[in-house]
PAPA-487204 format. One record per residue: residue number from 1; residue in three letters; chain; x negated, y negated, z of N, C-alpha, C in turn. Coordinates in nm, 2 decimals. Layout:
BEGIN
+-------+-------+------+--------+--------+--------+--------+--------+--------+--------+--------+--------+
: lumfi : semar : figu :   n.px :   n.py :   n.pz :  ca.px :  ca.py :  ca.pz :   c.px :   c.py :   c.pz :
+-------+-------+------+--------+--------+--------+--------+--------+--------+--------+--------+--------+
:   NUM :   ALA :    A :      X :      Y :      Z :      X :      Y :      Z :      X :      Y :      Z :
...
+-------+-------+------+--------+--------+--------+--------+--------+--------+--------+--------+--------+
//
This chain:
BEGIN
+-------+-------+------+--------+--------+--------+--------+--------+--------+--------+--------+--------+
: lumfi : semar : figu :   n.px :   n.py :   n.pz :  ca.px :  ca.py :  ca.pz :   c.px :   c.py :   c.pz :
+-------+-------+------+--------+--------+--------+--------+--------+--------+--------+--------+--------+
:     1 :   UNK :    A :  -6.49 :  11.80 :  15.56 :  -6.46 :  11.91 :  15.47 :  -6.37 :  12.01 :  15.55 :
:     2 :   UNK :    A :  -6.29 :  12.02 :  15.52 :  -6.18 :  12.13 :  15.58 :  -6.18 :  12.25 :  15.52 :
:     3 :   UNK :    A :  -6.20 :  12.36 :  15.64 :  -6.23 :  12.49 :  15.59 :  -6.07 :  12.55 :  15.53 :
:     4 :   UNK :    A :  -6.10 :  12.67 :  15.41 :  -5.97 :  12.71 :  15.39 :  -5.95 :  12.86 :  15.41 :
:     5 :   UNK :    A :  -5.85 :  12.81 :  15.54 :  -5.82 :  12.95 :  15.56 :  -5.75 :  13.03 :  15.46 :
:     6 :   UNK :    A :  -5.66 :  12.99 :  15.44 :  -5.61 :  13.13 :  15.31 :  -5.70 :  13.13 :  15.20 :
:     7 :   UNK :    A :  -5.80 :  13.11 :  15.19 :  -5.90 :  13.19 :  15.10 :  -5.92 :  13.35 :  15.12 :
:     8 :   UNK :    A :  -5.91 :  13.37 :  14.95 :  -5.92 :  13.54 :  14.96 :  -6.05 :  13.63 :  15.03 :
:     9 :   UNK :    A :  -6.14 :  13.54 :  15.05 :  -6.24 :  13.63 :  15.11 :  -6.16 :  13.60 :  15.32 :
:    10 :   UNK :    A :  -6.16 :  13.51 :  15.36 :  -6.07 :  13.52 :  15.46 :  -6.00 :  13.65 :  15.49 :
:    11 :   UNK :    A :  -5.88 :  13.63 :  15.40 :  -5.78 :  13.74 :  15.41 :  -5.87 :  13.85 :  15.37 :
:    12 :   UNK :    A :  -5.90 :  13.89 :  15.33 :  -5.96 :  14.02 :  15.31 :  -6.04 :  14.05 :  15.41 :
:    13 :   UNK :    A :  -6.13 :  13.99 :  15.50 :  -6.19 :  14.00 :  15.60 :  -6.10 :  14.03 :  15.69 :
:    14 :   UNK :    A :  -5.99 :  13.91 :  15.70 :  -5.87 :  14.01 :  15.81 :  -5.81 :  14.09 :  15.81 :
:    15 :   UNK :    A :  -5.80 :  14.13 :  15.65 :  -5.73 :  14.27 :  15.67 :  -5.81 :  14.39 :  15.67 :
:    16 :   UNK :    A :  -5.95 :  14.39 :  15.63 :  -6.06 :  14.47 :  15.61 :  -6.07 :  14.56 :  15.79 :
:    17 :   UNK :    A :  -6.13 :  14.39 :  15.87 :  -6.13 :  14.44 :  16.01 :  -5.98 :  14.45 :  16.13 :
:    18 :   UNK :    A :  -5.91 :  14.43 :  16.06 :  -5.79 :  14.48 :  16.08 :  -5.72 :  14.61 :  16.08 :
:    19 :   UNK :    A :  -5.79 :  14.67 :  15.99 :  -5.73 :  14.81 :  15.99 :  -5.83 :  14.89 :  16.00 :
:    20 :   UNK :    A :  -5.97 :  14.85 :  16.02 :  -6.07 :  14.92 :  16.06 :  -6.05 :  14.96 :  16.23 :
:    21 :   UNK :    A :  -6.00 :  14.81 :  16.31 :  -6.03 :  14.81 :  16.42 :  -5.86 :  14.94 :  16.47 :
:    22 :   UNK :    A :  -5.80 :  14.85 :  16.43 :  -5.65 :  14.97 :  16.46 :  -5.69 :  15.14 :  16.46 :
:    23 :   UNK :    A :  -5.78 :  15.16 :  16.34 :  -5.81 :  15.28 :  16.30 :  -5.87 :  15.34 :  16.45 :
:    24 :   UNK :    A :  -6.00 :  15.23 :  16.46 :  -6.07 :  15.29 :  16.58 :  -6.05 :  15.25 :  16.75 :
:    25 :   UNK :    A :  -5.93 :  15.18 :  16.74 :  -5.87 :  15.19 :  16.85 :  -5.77 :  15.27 :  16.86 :
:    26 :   UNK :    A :  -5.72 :  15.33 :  16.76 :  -5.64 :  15.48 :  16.79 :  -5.70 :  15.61 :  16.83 :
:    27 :   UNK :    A :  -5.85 :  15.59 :  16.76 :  -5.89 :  15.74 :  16.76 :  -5.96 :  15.74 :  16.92 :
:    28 :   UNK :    A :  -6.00 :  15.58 :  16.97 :  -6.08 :  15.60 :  17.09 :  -5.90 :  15.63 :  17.20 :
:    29 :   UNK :    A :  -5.78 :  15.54 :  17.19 :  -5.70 :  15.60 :  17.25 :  -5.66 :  15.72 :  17.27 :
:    30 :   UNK :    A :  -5.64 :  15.82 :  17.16 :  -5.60 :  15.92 :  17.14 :  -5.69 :  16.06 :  17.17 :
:    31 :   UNK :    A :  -5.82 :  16.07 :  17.18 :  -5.93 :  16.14 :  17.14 :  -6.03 :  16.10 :  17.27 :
:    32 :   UNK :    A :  -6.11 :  15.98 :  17.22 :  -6.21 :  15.97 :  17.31 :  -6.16 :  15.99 :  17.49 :
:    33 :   UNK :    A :  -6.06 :  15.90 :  17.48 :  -6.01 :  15.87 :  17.62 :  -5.90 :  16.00 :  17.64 :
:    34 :   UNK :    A :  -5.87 :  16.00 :  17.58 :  -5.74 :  16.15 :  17.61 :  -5.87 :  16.30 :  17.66 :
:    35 :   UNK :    A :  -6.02 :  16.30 :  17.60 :  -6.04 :  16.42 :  17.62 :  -6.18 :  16.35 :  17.67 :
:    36 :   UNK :    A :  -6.19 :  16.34 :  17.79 :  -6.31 :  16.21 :  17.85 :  -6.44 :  16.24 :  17.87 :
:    37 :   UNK :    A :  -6.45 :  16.39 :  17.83 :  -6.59 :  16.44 :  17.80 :  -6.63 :  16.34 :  17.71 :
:    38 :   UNK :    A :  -6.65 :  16.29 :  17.61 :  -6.72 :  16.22 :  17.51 :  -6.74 :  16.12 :  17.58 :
:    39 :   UNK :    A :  -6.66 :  16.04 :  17.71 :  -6.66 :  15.89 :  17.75 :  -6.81 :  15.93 :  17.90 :
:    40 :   UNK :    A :  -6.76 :  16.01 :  17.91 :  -6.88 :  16.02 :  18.04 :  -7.05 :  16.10 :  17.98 :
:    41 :   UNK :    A :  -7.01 :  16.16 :  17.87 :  -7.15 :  16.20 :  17.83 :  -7.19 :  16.03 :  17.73 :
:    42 :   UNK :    A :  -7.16 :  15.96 :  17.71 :  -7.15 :  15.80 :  17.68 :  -7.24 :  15.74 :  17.77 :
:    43 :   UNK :    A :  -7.18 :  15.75 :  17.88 :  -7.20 :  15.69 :  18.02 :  -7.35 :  15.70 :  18.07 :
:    44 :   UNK :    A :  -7.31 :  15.88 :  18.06 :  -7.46 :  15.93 :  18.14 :  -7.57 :  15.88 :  18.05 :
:    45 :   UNK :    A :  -7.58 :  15.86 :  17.93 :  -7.65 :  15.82 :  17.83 :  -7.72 :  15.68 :  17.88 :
:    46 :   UNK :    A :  -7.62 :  15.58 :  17.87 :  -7.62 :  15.44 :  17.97 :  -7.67 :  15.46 :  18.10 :
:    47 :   UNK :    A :  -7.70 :  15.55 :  18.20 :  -7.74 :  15.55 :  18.31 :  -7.90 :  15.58 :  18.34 :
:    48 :   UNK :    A :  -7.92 :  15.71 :  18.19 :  -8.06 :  15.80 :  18.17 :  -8.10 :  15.64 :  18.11 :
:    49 :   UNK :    A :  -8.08 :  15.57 :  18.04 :  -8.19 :  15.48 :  17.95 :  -8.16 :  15.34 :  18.08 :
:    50 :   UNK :    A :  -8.06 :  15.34 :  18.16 :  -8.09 :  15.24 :  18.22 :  -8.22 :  15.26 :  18.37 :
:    51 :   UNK :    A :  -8.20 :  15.42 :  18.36 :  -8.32 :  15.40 :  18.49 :  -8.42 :  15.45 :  18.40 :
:    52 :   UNK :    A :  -8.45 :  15.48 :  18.29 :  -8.55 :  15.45 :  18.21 :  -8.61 :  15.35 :  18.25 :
:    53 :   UNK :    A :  -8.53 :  15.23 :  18.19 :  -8.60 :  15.08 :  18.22 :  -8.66 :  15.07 :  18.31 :
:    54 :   UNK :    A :  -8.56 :  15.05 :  18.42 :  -8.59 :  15.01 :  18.56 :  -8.72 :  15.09 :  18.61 :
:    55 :   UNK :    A :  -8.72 :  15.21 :  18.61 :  -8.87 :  15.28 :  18.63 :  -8.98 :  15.23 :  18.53 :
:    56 :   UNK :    A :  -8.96 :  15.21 :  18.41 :  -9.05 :  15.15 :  18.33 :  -9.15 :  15.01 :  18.43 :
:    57 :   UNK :    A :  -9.03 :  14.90 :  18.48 :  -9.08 :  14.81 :  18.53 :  -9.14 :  14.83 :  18.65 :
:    58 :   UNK :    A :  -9.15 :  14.91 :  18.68 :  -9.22 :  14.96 :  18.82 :  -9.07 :  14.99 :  18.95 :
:    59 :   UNK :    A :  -8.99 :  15.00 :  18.91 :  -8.87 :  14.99 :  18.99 :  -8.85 :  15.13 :  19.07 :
:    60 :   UNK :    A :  -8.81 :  15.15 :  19.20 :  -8.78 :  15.34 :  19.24 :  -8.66 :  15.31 :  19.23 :
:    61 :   UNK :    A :  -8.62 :  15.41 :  19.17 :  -8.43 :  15.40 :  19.13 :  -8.36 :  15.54 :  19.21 :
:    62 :   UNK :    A :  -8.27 :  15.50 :  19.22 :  -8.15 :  15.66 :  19.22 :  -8.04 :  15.66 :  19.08 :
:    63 :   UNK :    A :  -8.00 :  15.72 :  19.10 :  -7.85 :  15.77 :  18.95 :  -7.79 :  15.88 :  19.02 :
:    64 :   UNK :    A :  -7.67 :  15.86 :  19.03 :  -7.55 :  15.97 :  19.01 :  -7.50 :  16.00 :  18.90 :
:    65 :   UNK :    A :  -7.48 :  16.12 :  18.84 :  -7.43 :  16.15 :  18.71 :  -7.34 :  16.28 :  18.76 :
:    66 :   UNK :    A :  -7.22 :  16.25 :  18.76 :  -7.14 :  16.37 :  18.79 :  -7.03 :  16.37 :  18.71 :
:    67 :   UNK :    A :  -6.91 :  16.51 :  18.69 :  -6.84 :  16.51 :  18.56 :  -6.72 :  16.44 :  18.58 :
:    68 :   UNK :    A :  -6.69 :  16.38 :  18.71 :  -6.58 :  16.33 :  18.75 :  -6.57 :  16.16 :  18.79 :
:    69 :   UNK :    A :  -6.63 :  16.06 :  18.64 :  -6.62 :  15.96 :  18.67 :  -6.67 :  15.90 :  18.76 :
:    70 :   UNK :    A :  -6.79 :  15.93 :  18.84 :  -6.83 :  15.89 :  18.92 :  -6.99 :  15.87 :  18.91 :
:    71 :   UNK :    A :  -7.01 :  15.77 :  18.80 :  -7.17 :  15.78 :  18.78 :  -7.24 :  15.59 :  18.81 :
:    72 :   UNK :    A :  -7.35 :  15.66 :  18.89 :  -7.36 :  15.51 :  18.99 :  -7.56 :  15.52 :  18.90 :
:    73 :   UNK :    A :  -7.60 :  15.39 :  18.92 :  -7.76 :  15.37 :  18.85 :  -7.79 :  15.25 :  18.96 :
:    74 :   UNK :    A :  -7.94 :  15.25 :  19.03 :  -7.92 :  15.13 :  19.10 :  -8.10 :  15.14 :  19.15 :
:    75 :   UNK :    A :  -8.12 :  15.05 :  19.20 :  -8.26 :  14.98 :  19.27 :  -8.24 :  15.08 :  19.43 :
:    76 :   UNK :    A :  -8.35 :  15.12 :  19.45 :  -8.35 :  15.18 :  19.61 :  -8.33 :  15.04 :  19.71 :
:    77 :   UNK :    A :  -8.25 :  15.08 :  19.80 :  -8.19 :  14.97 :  19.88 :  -8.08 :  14.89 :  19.84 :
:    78 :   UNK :    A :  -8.06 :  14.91 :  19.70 :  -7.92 :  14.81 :  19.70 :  -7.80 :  14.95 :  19.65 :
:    79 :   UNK :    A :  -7.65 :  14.91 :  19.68 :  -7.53 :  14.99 :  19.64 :  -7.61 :  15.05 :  19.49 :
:    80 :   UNK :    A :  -7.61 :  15.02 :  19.43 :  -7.63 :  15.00 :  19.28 :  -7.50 :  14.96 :  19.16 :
:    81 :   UNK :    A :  -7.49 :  15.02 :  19.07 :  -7.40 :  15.01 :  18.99 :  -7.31 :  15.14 :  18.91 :
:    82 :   UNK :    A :  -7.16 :  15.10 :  18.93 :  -7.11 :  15.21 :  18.92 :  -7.04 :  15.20 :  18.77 :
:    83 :   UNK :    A :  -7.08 :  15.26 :  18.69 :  -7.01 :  15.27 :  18.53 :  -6.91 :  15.40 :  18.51 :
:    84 :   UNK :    A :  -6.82 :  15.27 :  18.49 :  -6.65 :  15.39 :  18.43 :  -6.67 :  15.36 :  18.29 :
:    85 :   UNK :    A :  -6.54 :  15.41 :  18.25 :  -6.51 :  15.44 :  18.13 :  -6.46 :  15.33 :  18.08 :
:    86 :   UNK :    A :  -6.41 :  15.20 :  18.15 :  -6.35 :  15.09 :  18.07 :  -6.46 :  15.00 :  18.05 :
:    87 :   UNK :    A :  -6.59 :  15.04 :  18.10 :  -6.71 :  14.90 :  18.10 :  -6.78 :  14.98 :  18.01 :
:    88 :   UNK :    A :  -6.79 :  15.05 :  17.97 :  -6.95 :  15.16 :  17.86 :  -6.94 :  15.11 :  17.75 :
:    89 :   UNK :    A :  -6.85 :  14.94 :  17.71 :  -6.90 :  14.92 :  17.58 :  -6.86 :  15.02 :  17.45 :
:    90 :   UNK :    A :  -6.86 :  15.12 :  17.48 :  -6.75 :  15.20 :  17.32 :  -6.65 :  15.08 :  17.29 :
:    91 :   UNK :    A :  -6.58 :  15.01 :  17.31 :  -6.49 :  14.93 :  17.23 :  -6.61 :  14.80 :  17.17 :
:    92 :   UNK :    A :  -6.68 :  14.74 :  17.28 :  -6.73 :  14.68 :  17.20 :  -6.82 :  14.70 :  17.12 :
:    93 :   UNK :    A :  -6.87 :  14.80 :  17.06 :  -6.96 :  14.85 :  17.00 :  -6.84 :  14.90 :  16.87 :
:    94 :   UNK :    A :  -6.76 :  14.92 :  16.86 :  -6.67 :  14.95 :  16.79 :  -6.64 :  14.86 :  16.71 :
:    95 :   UNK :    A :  -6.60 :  14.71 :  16.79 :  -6.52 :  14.60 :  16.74 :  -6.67 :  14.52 :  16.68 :
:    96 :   UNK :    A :  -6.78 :  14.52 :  16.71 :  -6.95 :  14.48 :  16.62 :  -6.92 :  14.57 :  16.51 :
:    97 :   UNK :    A :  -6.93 :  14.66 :  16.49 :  -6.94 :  14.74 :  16.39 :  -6.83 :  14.68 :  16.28 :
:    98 :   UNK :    A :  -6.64 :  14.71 :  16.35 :  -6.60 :  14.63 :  16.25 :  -6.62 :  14.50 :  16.18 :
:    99 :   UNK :    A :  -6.68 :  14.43 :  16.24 :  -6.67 :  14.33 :  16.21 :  -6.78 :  14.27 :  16.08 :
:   100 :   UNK :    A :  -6.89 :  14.39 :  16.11 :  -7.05 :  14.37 :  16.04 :  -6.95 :  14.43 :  15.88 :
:   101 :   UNK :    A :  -6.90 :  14.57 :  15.93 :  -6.85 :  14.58 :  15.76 :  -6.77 :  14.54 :  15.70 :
:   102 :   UNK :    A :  -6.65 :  14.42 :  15.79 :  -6.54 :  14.36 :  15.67 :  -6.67 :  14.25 :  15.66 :
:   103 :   UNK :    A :  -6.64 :  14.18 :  15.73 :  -6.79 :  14.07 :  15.68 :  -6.85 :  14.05 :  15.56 :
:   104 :   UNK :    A :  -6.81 :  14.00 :  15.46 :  -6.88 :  13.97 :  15.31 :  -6.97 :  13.96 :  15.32 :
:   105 :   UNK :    A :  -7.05 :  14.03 :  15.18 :  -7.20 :  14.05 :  15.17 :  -7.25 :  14.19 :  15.09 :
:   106 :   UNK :    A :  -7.39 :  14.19 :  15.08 :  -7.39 :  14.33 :  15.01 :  -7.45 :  14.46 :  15.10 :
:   107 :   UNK :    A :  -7.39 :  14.56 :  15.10 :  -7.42 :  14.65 :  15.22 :  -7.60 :  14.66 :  15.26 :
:   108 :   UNK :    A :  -7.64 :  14.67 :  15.17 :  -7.82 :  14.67 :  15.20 :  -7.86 :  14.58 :  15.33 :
:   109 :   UNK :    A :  -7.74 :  14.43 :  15.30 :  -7.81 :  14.35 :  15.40 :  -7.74 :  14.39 :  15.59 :
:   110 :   UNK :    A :  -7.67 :  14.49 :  15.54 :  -7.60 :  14.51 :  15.67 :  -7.61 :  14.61 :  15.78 :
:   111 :   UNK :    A :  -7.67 :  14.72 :  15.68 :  -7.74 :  14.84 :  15.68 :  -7.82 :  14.82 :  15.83 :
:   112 :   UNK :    A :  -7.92 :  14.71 :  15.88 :  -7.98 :  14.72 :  15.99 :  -7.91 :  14.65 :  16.11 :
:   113 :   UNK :    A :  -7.82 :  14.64 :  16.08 :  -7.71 :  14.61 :  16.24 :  -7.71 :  14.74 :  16.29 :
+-------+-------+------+--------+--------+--------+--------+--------+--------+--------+--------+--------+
//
């Protein structure tokens, strides 16, 4: 059975997450990344819940959280890990999201993504 791409639910999905995703890859170009307070309070967020965990598991951790890009989370004894602003996932959490709402279907069922 051969799938059909030019089917209108297709196109509509591409162009749904198409101009969702443009939408929110301008505003994170323009905004998020132009004024990087929002990308590092992001960050520090990802750093507070990751040594959450790691202390959860019995782990002794350090963290660096400072305003200049420089935020490190890690195990005592190893370097640890250092999170910028191109790895914290805001795009991909962006480009999930588009994709849940072009995605056919009725919103109720979508609602818990």
């Amino acid at each position: 059975m051969k799938a059909k791409v030019a089917s209108p639910a297709f196109t509509r999905f591409i162009l749904i997450s198409g101009s969702l995703y443009l939408c929110l890859y301008l505003i994170y170009q323009f905004i998020v990344k132009k004024y990087t307070y929002y990308d590092q309070q992001f960050i520090g967020q990802i750093i507070h819940s990751a040594d959450y965990v790691l202390q959860f598991f019995g782990f002794q951790t350090f963290k660096s959280i400072q305003a200049v890009d420089f935020q490190v989370v890690g195990v005592d004894g190893s370097n640890g890990v250092w999170i910028g602003s191109n790895c914290n996932a805001i795009k991909l959490f962006g480009l999930f999201s588009v994709f849940i709402v072009a995605y056919p279907g009725a919103v109720k069922h979508k609602l818990w993504f």
